[in-house]
C-alpha positions in Angstrom: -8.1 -18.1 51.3 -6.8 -19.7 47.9 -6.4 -17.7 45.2 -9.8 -19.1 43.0 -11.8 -18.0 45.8 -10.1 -14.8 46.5 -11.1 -14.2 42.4 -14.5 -15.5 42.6 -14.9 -13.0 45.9 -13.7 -9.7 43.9 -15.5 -10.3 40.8 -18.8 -10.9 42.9 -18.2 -7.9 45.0 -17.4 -5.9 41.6 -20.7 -3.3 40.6 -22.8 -4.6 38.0 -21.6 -2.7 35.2 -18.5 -3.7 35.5 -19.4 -7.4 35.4 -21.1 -6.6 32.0 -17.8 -4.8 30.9 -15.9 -8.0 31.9 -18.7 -10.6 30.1 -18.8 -8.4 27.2 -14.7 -8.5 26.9 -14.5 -12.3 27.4 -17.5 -12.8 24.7 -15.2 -10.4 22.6 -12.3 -12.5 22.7 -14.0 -15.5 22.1 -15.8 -14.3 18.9 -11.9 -13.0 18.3 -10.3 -16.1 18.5 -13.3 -18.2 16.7 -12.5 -15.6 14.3 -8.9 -16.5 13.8 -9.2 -20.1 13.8 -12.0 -20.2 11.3 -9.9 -17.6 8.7 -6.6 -20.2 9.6 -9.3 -23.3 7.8 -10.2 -21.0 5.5 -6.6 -20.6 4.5 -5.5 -23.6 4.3 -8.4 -24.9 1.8 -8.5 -22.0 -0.4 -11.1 -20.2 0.8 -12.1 -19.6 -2.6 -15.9 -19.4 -3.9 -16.8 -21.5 -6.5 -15.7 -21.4 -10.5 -12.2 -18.6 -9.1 -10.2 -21.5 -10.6 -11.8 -21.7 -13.5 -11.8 -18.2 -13.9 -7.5 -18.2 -13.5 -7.8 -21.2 -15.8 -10.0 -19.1 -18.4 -7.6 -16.2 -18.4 -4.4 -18.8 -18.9 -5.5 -20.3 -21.4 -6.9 -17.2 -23.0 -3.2 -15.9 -22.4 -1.3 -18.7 -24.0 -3.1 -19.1 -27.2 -3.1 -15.2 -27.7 0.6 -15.2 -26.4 1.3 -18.4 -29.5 0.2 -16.7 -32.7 2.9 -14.0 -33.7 0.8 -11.5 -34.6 -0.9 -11.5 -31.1 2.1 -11.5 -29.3 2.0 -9.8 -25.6 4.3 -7.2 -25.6 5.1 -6.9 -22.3 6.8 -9.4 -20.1 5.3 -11.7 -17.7 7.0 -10.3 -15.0 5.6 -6.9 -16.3 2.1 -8.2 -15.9 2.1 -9.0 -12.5 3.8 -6.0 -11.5 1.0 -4.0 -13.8 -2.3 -6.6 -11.9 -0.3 -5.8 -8.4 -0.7 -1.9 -9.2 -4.3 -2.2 -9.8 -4.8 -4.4 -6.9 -3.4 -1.7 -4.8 -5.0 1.4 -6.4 -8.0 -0.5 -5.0 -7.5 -2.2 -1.7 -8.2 -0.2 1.2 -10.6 3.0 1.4 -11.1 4.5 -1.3 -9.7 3.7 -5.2 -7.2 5.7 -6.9 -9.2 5.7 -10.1 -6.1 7.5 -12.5 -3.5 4.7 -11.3 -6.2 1.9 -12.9 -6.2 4.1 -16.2 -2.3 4.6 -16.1 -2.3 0.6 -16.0 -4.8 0.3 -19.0 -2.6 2.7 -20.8 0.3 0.4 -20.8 -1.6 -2.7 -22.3 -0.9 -2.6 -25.8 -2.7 -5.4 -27.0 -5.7 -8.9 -26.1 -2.4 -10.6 -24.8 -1.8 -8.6 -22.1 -4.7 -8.0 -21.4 -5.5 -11.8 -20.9 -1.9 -11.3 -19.4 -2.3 -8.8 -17.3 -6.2 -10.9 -15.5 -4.1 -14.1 -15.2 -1.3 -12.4 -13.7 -3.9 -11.0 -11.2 -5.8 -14.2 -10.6 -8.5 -13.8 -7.2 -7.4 -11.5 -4.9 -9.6 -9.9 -1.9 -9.9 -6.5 -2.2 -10.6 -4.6 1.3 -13.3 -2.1 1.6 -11.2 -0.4 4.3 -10.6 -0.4 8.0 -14.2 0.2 9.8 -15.8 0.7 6.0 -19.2 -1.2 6.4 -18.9 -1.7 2.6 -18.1 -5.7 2.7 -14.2 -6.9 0.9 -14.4 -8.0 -2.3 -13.6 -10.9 -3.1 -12.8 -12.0 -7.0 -11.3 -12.1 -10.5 -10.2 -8.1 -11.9 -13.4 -7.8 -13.9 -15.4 -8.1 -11.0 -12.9 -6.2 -8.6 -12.9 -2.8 -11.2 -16.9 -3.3 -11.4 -16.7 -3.0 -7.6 -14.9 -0.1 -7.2 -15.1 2.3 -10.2 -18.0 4.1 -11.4 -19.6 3.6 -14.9 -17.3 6.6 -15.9 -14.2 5.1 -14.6 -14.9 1.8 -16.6 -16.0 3.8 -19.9 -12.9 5.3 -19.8 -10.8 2.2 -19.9 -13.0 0.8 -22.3 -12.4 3.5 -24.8 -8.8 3.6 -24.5 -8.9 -0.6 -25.1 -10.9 0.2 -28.1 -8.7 2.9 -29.3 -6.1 0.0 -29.0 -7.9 -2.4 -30.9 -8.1 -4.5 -27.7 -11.7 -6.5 -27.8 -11.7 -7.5 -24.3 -13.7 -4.6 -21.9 -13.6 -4.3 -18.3 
């Protein structure tokens, strides 16, 4: 007997059930490595929904004409802003949000420069919703990200300590 017919014969005599269990595995891996390929594209073009760039291209500007005049000056470093838009983004990715690390962030913008410093710095990132959360990733600029994942009390807080600042911007 060659070996295709010796596997043809013990999947046939296999119960029913088990014949599902093996179907449903094999669609599984499939979908899984459709999956994988299609994120791979995805990748490689950006992946990006349309007007992110001009969002990042917003904030940049916003940034460098703020960042020109002396008396609107960011001061912190550039360097200091992405390690401050990192922070935030992982106070929020995963399950649940660790609401006082986004406040400790805001405390440490001083002014509308890094603020605009600190949104370019974080550009479009996708924040998960967490491993098995139904609640779909996010997907966006900071604005939108903070929207998703703080409550109205969260982002009135923030705002009040930007406006205690003088900062115009609000999240």
């Amino acid at each position: 007997m060659a070996k295709g017919d010796f596997a043809k014969a013990s999947f046939m005599n296999l119960p029913t059930w088990a014949k599902g269990v093996i179907a449903v595995g094999v669609l599984g891996a499939v979908g899984f490595i459709g999956y994988k390929i299609y994120k791979s594209i995805e990748s490689r073009t950006g992946g990006k929904p349309a007007g992110d760039r001009q969002e990042d291209r917003g904030w940049n500007k916003e940034f460098d004409n703020l960042n020109s005049n002396a008396s609107t000056k960011a001061t912190i470093t550039q360097a200091q802003m992405l390690a401050l838009a990192t922070k935030l983004f992982t106070a929020m990715d995963g399950y649940g949000t660790d609401e006082d690390a986004i406040v400790n962030v805001f405390k440490q913008i001083k002014n509308n420069a890094d603020f605009a410093g600190v949104n370019a710095a974080y550009g479009v990132r996708e924040v998960s919703s967490g491993r098995f959360n139904p609640e779909p990733n996010y997907k966006g600029p900071l604005s939108g990200a903070l929207t998703s994942e703080l409550s109205q009390y969260w982002l009135d807080l923030i705002n009040k300590h930007l406006a205690s600042k003088n900062i115009t911007y609000k999240v």
